[in-house]
N, C-alpha and C positions, 0 to 999 in steps of 0.2 A: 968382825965384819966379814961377810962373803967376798968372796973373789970373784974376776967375772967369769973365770972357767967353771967356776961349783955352780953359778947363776943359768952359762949356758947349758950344762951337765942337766941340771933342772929341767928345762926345756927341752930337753929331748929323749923322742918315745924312747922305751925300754928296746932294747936291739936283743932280739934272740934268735935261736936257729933252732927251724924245724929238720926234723929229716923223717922223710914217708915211704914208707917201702908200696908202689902200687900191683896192685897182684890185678890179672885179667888179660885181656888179650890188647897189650899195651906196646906189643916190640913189633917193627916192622910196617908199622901204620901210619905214623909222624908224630903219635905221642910225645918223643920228647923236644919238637923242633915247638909244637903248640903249649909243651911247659915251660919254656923259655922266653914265651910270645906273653905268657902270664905272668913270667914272674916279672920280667923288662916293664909290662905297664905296672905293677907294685911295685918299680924301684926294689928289689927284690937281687941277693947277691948269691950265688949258689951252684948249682949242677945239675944236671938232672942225664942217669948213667942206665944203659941196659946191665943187669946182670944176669949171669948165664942161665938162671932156672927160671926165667922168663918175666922177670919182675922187672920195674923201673925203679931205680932210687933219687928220690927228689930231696936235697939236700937246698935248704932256702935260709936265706937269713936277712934281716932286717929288721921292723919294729912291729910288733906284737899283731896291731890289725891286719899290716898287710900278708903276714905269714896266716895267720888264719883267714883272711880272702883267698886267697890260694889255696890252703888245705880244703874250703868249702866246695871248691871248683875242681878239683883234686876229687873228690869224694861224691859230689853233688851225680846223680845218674844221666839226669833231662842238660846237661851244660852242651847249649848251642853250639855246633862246629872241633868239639872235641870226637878228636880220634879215637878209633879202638872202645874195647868195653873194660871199664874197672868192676871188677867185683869185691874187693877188697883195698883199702887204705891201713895200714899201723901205723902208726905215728909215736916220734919221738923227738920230746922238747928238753932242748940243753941252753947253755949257756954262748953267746956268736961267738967264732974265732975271727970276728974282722978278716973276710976275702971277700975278694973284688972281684967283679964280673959275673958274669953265667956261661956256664959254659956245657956243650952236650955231650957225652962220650958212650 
């Protein structure tokens, strides 16, 4: 007999974490205040940090679609009211560590 924890477990998306290094003229522009504004409307749990060779690191976590709505708008060239120019996205999909918030650094 199922339990109703295994039942609710069932029902809920796969939780994973992306993490996207954006390469391009991303720092200094508001890039990371506008990946923060993305990830909050995907319920979206994560970071998004300058690092010093001029890259953003977007570190997302949540359930499968809404990490890839994100990576699309991430990567997408023509995305309405984003800052700065991406030339580049990597991406790299792990397993979530359950953290809370978003937060910019």
């Amino acid at each position: 007999m199922e339990n109703r924890e295994s039942r609710e477990a069932a029902r809920q998306p796969e939780q994973v974490r992306l993490t996207a290094w954006v390469h391009g003229h991303v720092q200094g522009v508001g890039f990371r205040w506008w990946t923060y504004t993305q990830a909050m409307e995907r319920g979206l749990a994560g970071s998004a940090t300058n690092l010093v060779d001029g890259r953003v690191c977007v570190v997302a976590e949540g359930d499968v679609e809404a990490c890839e709505s994100l990576l699309r708008a991430l990567k997408h060239p023509d995305i309405e009211g984003r800052p700065g120019t991406v030339s580049t996205v990597v991406e790299r999909w792990s397993e979530a560590k359950a953290v809370r918030g978003f937060v910019t650094r």
